[in-house]
C-alpha positions as CSV (number, residue, x, y, z in Angstrom):
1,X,48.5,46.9,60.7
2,X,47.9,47.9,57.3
3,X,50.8,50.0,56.9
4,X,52.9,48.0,54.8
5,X,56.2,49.1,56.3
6,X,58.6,46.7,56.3
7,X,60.0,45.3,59.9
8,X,63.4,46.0,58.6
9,X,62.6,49.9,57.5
10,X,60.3,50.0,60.9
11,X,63.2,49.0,63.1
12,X,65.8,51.9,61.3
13,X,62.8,54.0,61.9
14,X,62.9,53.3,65.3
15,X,66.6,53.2,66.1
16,X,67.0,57.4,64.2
17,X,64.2,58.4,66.1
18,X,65.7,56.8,69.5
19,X,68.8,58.7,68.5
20,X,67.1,61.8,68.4
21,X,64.0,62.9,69.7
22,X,61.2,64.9,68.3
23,X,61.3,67.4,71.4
24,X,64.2,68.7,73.1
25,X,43.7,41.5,93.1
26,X,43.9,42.5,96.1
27,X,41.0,41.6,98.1
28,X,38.4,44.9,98.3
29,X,38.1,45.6,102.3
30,X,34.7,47.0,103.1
31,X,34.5,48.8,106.1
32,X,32.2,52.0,106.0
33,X,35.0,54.3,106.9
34,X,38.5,53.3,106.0
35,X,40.2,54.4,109.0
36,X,44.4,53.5,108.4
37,X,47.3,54.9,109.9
38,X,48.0,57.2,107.1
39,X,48.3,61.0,107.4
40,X,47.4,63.5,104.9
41,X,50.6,63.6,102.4
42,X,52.4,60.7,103.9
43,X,53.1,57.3,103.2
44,X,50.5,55.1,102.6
45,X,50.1,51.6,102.1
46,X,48.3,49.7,99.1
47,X,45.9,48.3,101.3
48,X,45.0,51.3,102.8
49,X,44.5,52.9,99.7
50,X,42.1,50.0,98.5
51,X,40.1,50.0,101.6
52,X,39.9,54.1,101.1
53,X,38.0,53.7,97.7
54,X,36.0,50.8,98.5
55,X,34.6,53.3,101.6
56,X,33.2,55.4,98.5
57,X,31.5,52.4,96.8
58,X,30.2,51.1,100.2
59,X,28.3,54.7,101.1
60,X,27.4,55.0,97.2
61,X,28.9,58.5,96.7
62,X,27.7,59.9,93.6
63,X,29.9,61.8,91.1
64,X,29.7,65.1,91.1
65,X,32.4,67.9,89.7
66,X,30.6,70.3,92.3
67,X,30.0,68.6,95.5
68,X,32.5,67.4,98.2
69,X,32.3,64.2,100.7
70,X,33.4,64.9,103.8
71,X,33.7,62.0,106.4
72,X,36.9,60.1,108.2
73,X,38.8,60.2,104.9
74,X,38.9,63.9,104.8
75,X,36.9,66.4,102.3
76,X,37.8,65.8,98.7
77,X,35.7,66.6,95.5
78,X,32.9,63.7,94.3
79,X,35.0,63.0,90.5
80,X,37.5,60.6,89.4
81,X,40.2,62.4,90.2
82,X,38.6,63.6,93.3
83,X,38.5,59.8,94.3
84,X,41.8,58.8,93.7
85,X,43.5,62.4,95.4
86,X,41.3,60.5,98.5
87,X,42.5,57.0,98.2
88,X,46.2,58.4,97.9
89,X,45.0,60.3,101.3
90,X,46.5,63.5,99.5
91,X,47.1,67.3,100.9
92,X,44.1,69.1,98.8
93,X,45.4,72.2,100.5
94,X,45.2,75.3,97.7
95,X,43.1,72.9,95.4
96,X,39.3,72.5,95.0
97,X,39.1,69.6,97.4
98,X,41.3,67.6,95.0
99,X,43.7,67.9,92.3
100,X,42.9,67.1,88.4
101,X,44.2,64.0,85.9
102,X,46.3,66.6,84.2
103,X,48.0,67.5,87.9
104,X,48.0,64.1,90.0
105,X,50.9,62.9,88.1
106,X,52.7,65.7,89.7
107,X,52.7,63.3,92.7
108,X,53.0,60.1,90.8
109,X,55.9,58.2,89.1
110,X,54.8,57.1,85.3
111,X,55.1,53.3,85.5
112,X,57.1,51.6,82.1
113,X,54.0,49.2,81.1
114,X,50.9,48.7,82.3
115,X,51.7,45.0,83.3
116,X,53.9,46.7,86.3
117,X,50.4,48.0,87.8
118,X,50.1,47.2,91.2
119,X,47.0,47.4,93.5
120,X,46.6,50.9,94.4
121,X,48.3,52.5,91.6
122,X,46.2,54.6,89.2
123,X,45.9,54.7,85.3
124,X,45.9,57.7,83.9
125,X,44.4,59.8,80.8
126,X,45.8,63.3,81.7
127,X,43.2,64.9,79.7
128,X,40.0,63.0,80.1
129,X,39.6,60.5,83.0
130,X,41.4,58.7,85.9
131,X,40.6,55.5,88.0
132,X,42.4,53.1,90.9
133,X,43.7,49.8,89.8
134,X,43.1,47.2,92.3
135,X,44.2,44.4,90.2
136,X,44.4,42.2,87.0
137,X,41.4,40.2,86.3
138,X,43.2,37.7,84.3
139,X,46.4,36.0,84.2
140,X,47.0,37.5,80.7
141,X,46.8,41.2,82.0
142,X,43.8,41.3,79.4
143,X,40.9,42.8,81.7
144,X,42.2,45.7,84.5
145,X,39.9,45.7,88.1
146,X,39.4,49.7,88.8
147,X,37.5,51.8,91.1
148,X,35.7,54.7,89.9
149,X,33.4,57.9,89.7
150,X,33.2,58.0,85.9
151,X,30.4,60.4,85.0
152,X,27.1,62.4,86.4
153,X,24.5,59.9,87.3
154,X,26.5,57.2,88.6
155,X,27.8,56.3,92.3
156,X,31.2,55.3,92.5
157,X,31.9,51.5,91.5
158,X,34.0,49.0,90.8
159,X,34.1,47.8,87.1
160,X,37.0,45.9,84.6
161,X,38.1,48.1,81.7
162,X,40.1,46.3,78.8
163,X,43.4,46.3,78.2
164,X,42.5,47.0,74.8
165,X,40.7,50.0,75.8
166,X,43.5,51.4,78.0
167,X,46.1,51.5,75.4
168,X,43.6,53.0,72.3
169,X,42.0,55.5,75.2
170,X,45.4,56.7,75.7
171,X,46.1,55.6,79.4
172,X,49.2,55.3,81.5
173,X,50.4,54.1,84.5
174,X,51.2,56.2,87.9
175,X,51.9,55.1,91.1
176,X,51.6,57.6,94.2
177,X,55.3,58.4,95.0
178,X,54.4,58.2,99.1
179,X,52.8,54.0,98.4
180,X,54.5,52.1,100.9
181,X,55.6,48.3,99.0
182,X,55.6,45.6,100.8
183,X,58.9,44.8,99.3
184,X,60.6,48.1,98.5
185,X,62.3,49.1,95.3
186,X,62.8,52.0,92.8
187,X,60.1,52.5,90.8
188,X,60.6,52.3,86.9
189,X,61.9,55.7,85.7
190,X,58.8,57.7,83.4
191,X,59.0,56.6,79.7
192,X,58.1,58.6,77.0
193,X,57.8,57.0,73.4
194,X,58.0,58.6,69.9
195,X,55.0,59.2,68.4
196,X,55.1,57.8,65.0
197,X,52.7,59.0,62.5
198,X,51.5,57.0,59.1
199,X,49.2,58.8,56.9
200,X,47.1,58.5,53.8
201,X,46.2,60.6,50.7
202,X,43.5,58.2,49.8
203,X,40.3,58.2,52.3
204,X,39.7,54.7,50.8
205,X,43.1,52.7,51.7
206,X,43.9,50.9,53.7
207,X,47.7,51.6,53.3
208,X,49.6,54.6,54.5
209,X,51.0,56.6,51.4
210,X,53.1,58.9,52.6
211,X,56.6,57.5,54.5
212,X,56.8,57.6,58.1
213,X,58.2,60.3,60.2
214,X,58.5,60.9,64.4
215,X,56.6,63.8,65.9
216,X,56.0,64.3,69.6
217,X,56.5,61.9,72.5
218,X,53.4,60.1,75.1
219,X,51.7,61.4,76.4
220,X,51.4,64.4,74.5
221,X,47.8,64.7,72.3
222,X,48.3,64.4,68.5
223,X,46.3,67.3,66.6
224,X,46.8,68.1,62.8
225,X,45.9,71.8,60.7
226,X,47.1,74.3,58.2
227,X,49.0,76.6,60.3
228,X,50.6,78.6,57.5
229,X,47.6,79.1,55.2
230,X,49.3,76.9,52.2
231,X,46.3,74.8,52.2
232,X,47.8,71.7,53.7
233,X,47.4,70.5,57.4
234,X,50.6,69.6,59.0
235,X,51.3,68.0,61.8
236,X,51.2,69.4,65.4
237,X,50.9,68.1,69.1
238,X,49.5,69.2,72.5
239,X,51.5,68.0,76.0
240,X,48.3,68.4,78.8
241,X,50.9,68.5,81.3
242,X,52.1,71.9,80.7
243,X,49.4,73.1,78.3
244,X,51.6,73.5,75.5
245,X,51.2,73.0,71.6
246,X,53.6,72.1,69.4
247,X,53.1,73.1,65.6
248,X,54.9,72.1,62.1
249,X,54.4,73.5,59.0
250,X,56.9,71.2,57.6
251,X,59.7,68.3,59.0
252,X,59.7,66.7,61.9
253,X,60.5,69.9,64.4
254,X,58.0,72.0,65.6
255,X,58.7,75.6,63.8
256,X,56.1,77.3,66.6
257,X,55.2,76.6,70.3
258,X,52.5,78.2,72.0
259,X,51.5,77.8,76.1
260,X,47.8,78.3,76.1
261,X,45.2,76.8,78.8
262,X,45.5,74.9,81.8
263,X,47.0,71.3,82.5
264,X,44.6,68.4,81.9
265,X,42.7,71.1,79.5
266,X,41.8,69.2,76.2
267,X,43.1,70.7,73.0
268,X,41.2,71.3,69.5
269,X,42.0,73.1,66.8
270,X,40.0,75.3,63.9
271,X,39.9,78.7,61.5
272,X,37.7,80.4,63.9
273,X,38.7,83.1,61.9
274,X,38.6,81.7,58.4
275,X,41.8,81.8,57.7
276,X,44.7,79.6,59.3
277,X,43.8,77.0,62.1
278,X,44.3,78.6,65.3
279,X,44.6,77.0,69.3
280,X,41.9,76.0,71.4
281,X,40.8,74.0,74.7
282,X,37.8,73.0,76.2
283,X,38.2,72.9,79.9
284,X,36.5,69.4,81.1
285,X,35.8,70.3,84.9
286,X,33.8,74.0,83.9
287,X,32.6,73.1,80.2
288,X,33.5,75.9,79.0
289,X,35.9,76.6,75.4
290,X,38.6,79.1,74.9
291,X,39.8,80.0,71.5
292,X,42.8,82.3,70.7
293,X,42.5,84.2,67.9
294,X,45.2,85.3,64.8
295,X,45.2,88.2,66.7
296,X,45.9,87.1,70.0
297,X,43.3,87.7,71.6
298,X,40.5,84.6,73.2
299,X,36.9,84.2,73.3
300,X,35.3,82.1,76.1
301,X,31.9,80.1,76.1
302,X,30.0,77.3,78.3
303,X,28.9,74.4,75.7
304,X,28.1,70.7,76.9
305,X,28.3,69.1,80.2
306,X,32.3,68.9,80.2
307,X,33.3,65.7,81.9
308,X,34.2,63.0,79.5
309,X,32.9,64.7,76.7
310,X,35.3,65.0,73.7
311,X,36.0,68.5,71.9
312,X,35.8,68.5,67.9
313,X,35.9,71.2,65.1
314,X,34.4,72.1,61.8
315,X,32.5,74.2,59.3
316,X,29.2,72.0,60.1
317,X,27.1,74.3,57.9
318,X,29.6,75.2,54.8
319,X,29.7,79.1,55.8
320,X,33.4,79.1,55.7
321,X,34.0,79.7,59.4
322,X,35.3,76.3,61.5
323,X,32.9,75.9,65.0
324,X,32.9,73.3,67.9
325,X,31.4,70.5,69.0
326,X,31.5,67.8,71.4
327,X,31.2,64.0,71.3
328,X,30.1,61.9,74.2
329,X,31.6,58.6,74.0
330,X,29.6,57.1,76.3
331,X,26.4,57.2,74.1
332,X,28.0,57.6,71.2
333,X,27.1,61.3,70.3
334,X,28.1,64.4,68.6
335,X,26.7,67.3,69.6
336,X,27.7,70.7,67.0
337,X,27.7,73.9,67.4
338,X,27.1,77.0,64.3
339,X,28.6,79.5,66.1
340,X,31.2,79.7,69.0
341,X,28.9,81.0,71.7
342,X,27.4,79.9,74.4
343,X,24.0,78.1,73.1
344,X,22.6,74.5,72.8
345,X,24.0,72.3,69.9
346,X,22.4,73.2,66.4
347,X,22.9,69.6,64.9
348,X,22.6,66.9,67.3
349,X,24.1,63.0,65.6
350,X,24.7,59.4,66.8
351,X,27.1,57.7,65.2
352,X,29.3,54.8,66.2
353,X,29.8,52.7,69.3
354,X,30.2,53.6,72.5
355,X,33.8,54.7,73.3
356,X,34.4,55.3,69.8
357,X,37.0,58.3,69.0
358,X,35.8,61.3,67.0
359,X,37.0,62.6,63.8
360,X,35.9,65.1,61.7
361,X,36.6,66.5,57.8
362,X,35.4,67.6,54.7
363,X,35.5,63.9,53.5
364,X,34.1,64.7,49.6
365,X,35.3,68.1,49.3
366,X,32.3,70.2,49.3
367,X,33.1,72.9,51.8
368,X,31.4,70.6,54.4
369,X,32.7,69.2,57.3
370,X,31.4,66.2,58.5
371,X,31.4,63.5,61.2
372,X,33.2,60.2,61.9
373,X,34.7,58.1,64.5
374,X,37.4,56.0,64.8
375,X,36.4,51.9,66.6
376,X,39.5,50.9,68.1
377,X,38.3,47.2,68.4
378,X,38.7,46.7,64.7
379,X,40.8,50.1,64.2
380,X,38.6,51.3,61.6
381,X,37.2,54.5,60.2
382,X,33.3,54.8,59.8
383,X,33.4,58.2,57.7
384,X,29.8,60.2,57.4
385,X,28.7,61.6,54.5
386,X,26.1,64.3,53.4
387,X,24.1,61.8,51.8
388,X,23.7,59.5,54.9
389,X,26.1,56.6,53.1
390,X,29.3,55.8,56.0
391,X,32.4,54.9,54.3
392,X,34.2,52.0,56.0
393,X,37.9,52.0,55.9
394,X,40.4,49.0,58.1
395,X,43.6,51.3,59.2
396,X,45.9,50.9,61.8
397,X,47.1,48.6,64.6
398,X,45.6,47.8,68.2
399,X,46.6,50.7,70.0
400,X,47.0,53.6,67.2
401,X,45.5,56.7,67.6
402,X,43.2,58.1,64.7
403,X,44.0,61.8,62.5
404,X,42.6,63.3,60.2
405,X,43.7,66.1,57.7
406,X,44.1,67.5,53.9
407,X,47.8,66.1,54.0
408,X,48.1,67.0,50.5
409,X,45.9,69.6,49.5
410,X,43.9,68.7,47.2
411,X,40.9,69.7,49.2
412,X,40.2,65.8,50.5
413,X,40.3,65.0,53.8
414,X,41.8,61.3,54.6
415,X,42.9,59.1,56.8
416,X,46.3,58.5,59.5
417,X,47.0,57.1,62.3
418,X,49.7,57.8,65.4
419,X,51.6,54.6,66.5
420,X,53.8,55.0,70.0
């Protein structure tokens, strides 16, 4: 990466923030019902589990975040998560015919790297989308064979996602603590890395200006705003496992931490209120946002289809008051919001590739937020600007995740990136 850290100061880096951390293919069977010796909650084999999905592909189930498919499997919901809570042959007892990507790891063991996927075991965004591995397509562990149901309009498929794509989409590793292995063995204990964050006063360079520092630990969501009205966004991160946020004004230690939403909710932040940033989430599986207030108090609306669709913030028209909007990776599209109410988008952009990452600031300080996304292939910014020009800057490694904020204050909004 561009950084232009030295290895040495990168390994010291490294060894204080281990010290101390931030926060105390198998062959596809294809019978049309996959009939196994399983019950519901108990051990389960990998080639059950397999033969469980590909029943799903063979009687071209549709996704579907509403509707239920009830046969020899049992009765789960139509979505990814939906799927895999079937192929695991799970208890969906108290649940809505399935459990969620922020709650399945509840019954999974994170795996230590994605290279000790096995067959059967799922990988995992906790916050956006889930599939079944059923095996490497390459002897380089480069291209990943997964089942899915990945959005409305499609049946559930088989597909290969890169490597590549895994790591910068924020994916982990699970594996359903009832799989049976063939040859038994602990699995690897859950690992959690620092999240190392390397930002930039200057939207054009490619360098990071500011030193270094640890805040939060994977798989926690990074996030960045002015929490104590100074003028300066600061660092802050969101764990979708137990819907909490964890703010900085200042250091490396979160001065404020705040429960708000539900697990697998994603989080967003903005002044709905024109003054400091405040929390918010957007709740994937009912497309709907809630916002907290300064004064406590929240404000719910529906906007978007939910699903895979990304939630972003920003004053879009220059009013002074910061509203939402979504981005759909899979065509590439931001669709913005003037108020936060329930309503159709008032500004509706594509920009970038598909399964770009969004980002959003006031990129030429004129009281304007605009668009941008982040391409992890080349880990670059594209940065929009009122008069239609797109500002091009390389940053960051294979892997990194993208921020954005006024790290300084001077009313700029540039460039970072989150390395773990």
């Amino acid at each position: 990466m561009s950084r232009k850290t030295s290895k040495l100061t990168r390994l010291a880096l490294a060894a204080a923030l281990t010290a101390g951390s931030v926060f105390g293919s198998a062959a596809l069977a294809s019978s049309a019902h996959a009939v196994g010796s399983s019950s519901v909650g108990g051990d389960i084999s990998r080639s059950e589990i397999i033969a469980r999905a590909q029943s799903w592909i063979d009687e071209q189930v549709p996704y579907s975040q509403a509707s239920y498919k009830t046969d020899s499997n049992g009765t789960y919901r139509q979505d990814c998560s939906g799927l895999v809570s079937m192929a695991w042959h799970i208890d969906v007892s108290g649940t809505n015919y399935g459990f969620t990507t922020g709650t399945l790891p509840r019954y999974a063991t994170q795996l230590g790297s994605l290279d000790d996927l096995r067959p059967g075991d799922a990988i995992d965004n906790i916050s956006q989308h889930v599939v079944l591995f059923t095996g490497w397509a390459d002897a380089g562990h480069t291209r990943a064979n997964i089942i899915e149901e990945s959005r409305p309009g499609t049946l559930a498929h088989a597909t290969t996602y890169a490597r590549s794509y895994l790591v910068s989409g924020g994916y982990y590793p699970y594996r359903y603590n009832h799989t049976v292995e063939n040859n038994p063995g602990t699995p690897p204990a859950p690992t959690q890395k620092v999240m190392t964050w390397y930002l930039s006063d200057s939207a054009g360079s490619s360098v990071a200006t500011r030193a270094p520092f640890g805040f939060g630990n994977t798989p926690m969501v990074p996030l960045a705003g002015d929490f104590d009205g100074d003028g300066t966004d600061t660092q802050a991160a969101y764990d979708p496992t137990t819907s909490t946020f964890y703010l900085a004004n200042s250091g490396s230690t979160a001065q404020s931490t705040i429960v708000f939403g539900n697990p697998g909710n994603r989080p967003v932040l903005g002044r709905w209120d024109g003054g400091t940033s405040q929390l918010g989430v957007y709740m994937p599986d009912t497309g709907k946002f809630y916002l907290r207030h300064a004064n406590g108090e929240v404000t719910s609306f529906a906007f978007g289809n939910g699903g895979d669709w990304r939630p972003v913030a920003g004053d879009w028209d220059g009013n002074g008051t910061v509203t939402v909007g979504l981005y759909d990776p899979a065509t590439s599209t931001f669709y913005l919001r003037n108020s936060n109410t329930a309503g159709s988008a008032d500004q509706t952009i594509t920009f970038g590739n598909p399964n770009s990452i969004p980002v959003t600031g006031d990129w030429d300080r004129t009281g304007h937020t605009n668009i941008g996304v982040y391409m992890p292939d080349n880990h670059t910014f594209y940065l929009r600007h009122d008069d239609g020009t797109v500002t091009a800057t390389p940053y960051g490694d294979a892997g990194d995740t993208p921020i954005t904020g006024d790290w300084n204050g001077d009313g700029y909004t540039t460039q970072g990136v989150i390395h773990s």
